[in-house]
DRENDO-1510 file (C-alpha; in Angstrom, 1 decimal, always signed):
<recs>
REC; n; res; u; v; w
REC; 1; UNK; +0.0; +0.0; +0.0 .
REC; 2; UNK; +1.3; +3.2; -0.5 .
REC; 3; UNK; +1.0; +6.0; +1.7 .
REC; 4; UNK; -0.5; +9.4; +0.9 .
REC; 5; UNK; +2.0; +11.7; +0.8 .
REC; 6; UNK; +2.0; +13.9; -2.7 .
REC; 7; UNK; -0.2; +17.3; -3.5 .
REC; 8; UNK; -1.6; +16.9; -6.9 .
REC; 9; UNK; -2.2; +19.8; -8.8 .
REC; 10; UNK; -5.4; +20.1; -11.9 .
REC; 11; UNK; -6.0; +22.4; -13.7 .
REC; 12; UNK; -7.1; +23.7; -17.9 .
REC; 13; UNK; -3.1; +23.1; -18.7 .
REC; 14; UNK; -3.9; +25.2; -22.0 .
REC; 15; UNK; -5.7; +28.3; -20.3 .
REC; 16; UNK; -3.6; +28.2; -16.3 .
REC; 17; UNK; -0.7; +26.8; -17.4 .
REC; 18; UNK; +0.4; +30.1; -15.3 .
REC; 19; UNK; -1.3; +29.7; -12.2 .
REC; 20; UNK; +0.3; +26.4; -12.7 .
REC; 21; UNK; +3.9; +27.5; -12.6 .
REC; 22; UNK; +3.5; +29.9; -10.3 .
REC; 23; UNK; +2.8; +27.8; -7.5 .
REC; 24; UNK; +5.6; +25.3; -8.5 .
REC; 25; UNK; +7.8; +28.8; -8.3 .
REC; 26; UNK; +6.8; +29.7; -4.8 .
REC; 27; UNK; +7.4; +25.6; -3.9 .
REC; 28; UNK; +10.7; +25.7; -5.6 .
REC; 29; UNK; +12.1; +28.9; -3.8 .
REC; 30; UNK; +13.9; +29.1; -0.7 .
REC; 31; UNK; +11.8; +32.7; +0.2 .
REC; 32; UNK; +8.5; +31.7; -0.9 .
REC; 33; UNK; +8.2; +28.0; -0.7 .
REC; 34; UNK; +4.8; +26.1; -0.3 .
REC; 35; UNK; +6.7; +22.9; +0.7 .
REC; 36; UNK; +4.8; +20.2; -1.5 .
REC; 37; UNK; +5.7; +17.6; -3.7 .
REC; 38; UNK; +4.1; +17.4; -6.8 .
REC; 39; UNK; +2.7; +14.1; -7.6 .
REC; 40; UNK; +3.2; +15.0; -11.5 .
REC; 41; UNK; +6.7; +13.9; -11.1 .
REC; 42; UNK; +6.1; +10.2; -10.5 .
REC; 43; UNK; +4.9; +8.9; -13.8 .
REC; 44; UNK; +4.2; +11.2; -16.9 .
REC; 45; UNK; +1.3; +9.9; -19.8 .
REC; 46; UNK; +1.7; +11.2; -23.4 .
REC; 47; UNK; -0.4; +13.4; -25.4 .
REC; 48; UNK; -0.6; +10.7; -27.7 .
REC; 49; UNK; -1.5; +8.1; -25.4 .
REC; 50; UNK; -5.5; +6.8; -25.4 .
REC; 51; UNK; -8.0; +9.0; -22.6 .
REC; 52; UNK; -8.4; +5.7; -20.9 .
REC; 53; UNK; -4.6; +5.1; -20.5 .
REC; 54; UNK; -3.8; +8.8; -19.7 .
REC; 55; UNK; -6.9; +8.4; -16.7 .
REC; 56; UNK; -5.2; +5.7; -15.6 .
REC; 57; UNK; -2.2; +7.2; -14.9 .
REC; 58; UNK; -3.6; +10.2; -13.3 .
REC; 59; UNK; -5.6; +7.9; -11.3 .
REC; 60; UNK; -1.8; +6.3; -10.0 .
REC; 61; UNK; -0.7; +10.1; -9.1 .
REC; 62; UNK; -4.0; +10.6; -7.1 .
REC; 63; UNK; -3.6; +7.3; -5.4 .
REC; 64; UNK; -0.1; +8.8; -3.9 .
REC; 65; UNK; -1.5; +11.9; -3.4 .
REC; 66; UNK; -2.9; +13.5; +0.2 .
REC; 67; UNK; -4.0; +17.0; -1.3 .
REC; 68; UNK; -6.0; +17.8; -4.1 .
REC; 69; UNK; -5.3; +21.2; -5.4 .
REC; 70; UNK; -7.9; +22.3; -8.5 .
REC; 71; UNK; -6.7; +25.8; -10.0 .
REC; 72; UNK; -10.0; +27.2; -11.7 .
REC; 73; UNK; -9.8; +29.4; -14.5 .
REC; 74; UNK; -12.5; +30.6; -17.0 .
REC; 75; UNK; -12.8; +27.9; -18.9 .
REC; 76; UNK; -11.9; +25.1; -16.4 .
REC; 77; UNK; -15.8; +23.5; -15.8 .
REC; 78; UNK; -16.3; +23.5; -19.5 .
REC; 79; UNK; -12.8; +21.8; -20.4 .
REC; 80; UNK; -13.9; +18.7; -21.9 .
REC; 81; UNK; -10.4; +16.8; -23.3 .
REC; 82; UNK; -10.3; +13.6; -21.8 .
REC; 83; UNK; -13.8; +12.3; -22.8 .
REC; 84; UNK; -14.5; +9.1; -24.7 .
REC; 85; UNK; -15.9; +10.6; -27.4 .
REC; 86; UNK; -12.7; +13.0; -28.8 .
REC; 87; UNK; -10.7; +9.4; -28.6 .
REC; 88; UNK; -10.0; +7.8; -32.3 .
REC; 89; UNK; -10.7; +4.4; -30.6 .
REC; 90; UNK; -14.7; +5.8; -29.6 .
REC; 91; UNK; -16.8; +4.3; -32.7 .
REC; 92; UNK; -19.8; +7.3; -31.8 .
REC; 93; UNK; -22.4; +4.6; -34.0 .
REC; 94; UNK; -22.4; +2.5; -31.3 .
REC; 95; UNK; -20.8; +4.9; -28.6 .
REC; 96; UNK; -18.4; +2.1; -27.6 .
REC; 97; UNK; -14.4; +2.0; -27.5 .
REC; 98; UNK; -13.6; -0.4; -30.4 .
REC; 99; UNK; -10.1; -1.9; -28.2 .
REC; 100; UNK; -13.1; -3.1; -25.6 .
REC; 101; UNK; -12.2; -0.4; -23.1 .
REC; 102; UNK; -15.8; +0.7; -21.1 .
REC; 103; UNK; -16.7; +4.3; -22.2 .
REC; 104; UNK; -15.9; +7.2; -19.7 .
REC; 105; UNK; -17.5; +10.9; -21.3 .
REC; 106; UNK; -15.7; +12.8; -18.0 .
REC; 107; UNK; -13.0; +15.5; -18.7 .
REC; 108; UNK; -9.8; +15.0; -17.2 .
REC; 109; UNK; -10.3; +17.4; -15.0 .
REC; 110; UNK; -14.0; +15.7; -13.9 .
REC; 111; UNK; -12.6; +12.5; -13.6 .
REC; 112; UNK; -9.6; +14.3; -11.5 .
REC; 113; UNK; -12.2; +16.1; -9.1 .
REC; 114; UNK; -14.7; +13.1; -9.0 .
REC; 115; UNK; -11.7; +10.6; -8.1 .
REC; 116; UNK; -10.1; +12.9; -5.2 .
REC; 117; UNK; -13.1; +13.0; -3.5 .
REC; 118; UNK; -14.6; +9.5; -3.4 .
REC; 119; UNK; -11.4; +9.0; -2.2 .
REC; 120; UNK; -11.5; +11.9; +0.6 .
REC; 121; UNK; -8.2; +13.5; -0.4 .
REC; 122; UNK; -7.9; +17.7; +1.1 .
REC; 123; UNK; -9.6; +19.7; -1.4 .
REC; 124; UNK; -8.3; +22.6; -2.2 .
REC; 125; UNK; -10.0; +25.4; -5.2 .
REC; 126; UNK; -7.6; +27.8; -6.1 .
REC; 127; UNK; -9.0; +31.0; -8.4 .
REC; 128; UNK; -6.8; +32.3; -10.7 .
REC; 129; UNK; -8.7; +35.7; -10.1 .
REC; 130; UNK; -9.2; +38.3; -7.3 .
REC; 131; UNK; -12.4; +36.4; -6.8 .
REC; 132; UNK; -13.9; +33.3; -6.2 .
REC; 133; UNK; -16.5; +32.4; -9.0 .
REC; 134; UNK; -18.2; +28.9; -8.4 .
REC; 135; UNK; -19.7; +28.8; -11.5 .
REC; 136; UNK; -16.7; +28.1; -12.8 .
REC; 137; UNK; -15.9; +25.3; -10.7 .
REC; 138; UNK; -17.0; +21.7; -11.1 .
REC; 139; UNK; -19.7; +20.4; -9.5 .
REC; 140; UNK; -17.9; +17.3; -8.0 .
REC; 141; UNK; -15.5; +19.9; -5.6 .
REC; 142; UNK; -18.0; +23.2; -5.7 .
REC; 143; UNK; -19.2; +22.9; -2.2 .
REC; 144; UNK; -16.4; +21.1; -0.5 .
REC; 145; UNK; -12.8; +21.6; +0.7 .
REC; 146; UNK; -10.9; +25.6; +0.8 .
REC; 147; UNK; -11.6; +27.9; -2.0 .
REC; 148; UNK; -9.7; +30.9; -2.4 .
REC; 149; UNK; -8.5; +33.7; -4.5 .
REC; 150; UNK; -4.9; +33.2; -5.9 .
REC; 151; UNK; -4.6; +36.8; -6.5 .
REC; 152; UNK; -5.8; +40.3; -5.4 .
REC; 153; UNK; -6.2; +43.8; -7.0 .
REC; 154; UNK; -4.3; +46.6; -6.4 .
REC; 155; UNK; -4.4; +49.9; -8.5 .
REC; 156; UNK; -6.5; +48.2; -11.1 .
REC; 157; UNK; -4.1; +45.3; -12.0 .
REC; 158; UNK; -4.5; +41.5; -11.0 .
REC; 159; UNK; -1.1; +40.4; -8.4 .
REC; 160; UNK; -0.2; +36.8; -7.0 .
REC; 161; UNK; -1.7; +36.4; -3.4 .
REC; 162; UNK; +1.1; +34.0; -2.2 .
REC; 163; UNK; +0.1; +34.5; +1.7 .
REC; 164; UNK; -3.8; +33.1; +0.5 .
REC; 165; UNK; -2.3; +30.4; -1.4 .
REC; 166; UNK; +0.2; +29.5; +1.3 .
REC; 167; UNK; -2.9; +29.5; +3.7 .
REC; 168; UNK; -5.2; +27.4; +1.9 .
REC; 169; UNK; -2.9; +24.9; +1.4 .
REC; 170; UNK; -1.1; +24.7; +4.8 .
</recs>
């Protein structure tokens, strides 16, 4: 059995690829780290690789994994790469995978939200905005765990909120 002892970090990695890299800044400096370990690093899926397979492998990372940290972005609840039907191998005639694999039409980032709480990981909602907008957030994680704001306003411009961050994730 393995123990529980990675933070694993979701998010839209094509619209908060930022928000994404900026907490893996503040973790990997001596003055601002967050003090996780990213369970990204253990095994790595390839773009190219079937939905199913890449699930799989997320589904090893959150296995490891004691935190769940979802960054939400504007897009992020309406994400939908990772479901059956974008997959070559999904035959949408008879809405089956034709390799025999059972038909899953969650995102990645569903199945990521859905899986880290049936298995009662710490949930933690990060906004990348000065705000926290629930709409935007999945349904599976919308009313559970610590949401906050990853950044504030100040003269008009959006900044990094490392002290909220640093809170909500302890």
């Amino acid at each position: 059995m393995a123990y529980r002892t990675k933070t694993y970090i979701a998010a839209d990695w094509t619209g908060d690829k930022d928000a994404v890299d900026q907490l893996h800044k503040w973790n990997d400096s001596k003055y601002w780290s967050l003090s996780f370990t990213d369970a990204h690093d253990l095994t790595q899926a390839r773009d190219g690789s079937l939905n199913c397979s890449i699930k799989t492998s997320l589904g090893k990372r959150l296995d490891v994994s004691k935190a769940f940290v979802l960054i939400i972005g504007k897009n992020t609840k309406t994400v939908r790469s990772g479901s059956c039907q974008y997959c070559n191998s999904y035959n949408s005639q008879t809405k089956s995978c034709v390799r025999g694999y059972s038909v899953d039409y969650r995102s990645y980032i569903e199945y990521e939200c859905d899986k880290a709480v049936s298995d009662g990981l710490k949930i933690i909602v990060l906004y990348k905005a000065a705000t926290i907008y629930k709409t935007n957030c999945p349904d599976a994680v919308k009313n559970t765990g610590t949401h906050t704001a990853m950044c504030y306003r100040k003269d008009g411009q959006l900044y990094w909120d490392y002290q909220a961050v640093k809170d909500a994730i302890g």
